[in-house]
N, C-alpha and C positions, 0 to 999 in steps of 0.2 A: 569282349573288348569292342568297344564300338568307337568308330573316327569320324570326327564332325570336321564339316570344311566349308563355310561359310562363303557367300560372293555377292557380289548386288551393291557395293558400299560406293558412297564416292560425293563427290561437291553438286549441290542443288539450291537451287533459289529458295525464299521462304515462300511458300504457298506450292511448293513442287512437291513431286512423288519420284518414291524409289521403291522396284521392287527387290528384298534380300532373298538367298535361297541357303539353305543349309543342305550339304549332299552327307548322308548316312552309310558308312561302311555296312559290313553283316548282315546277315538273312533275319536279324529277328527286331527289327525294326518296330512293328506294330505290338511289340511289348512296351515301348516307352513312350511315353507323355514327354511330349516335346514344348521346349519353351523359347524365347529368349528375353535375352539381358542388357541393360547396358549400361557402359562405363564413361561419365566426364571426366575430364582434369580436375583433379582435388578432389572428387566426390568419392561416395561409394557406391559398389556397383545395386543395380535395382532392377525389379522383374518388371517386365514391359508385357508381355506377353504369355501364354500357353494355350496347347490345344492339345485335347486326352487321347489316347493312343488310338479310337476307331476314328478320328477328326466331327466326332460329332460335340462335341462339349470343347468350349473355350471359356480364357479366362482372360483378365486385361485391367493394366492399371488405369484409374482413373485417370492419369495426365493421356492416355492415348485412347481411350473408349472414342468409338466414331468417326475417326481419324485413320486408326490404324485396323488390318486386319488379319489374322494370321490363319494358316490352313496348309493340310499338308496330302501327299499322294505317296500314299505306301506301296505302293507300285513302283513307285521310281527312290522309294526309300530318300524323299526330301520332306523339309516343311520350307513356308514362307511367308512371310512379313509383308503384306502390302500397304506403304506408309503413305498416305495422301495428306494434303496441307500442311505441310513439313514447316514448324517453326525452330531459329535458333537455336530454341531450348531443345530440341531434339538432337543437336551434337554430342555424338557421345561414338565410344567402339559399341559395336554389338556384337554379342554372345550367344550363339546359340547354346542349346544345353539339352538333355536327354535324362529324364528319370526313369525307371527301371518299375513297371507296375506300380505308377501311382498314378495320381488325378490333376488338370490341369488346373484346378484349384490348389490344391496342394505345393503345386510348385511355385505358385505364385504367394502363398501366404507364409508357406516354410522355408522357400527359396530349395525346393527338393531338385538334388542333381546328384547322377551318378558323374557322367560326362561333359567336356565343354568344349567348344572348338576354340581357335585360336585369336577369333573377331575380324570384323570389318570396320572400317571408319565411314561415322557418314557426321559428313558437316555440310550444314546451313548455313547459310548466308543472308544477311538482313539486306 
């Protein structure tokens, strides 16, 4: 069983940054391909991100390539989100998520998840 707990959300101008942290319950942390997700109003939710269980391999949806970037320290059993030039269209919850021996590809194209924390809000503002 592993428990995600997400932090880092909150109101930023557009062209601002924020950094998100997801904290990872259990010892076997560097088993999972960590990703996240996120959710607008009325939408469905979409993969934003992933990075493979040694953080050497990342994966990233086109709307945040360059922008965004994610990386994690298995030492302290986190990943993180660092989101630079934040537009509007970035308002959404975010979702961390954990898959279980797969690839950060994978979670991004299958939307592979064993687990998911409970999200943060992050809204822009034009």
């Amino acid at each position: 069983q592993v428990q995600l707990v997400e932090s880092g959300g909150g109101l930023v101008q557009a062209g601002g940054s924020l950094r998100l942290s997801c904290a990872a319950s259990g010892r076997t942390f560097s088993t999972y391909a960590m990703g996240w997700f996120r959710q607008a109003p009325a939408k469905e939710r979409e993969f934003v991100a992933a990075v493979s269980r040694s953080g050497g391999s990342t994966y990233y949806a086109d709307s945040v390539k360059g922008r965004f970037t994610i990386s994690r320290d298995n030492a302290k059993n986190t990943v993180y989100l660092q989101m630079n030039n934040l537009k509007p269209e970035d308002t959404a919850v975010y979702y961390c998520a954990a898959a279980f021996r797969t690839t950060a590809q994978a979670m991004g194209i299958k939307y592979s998840s064993d687990y998911w924390g409970q999200g943060t809000q992050v809204t822009v503002s034009s």
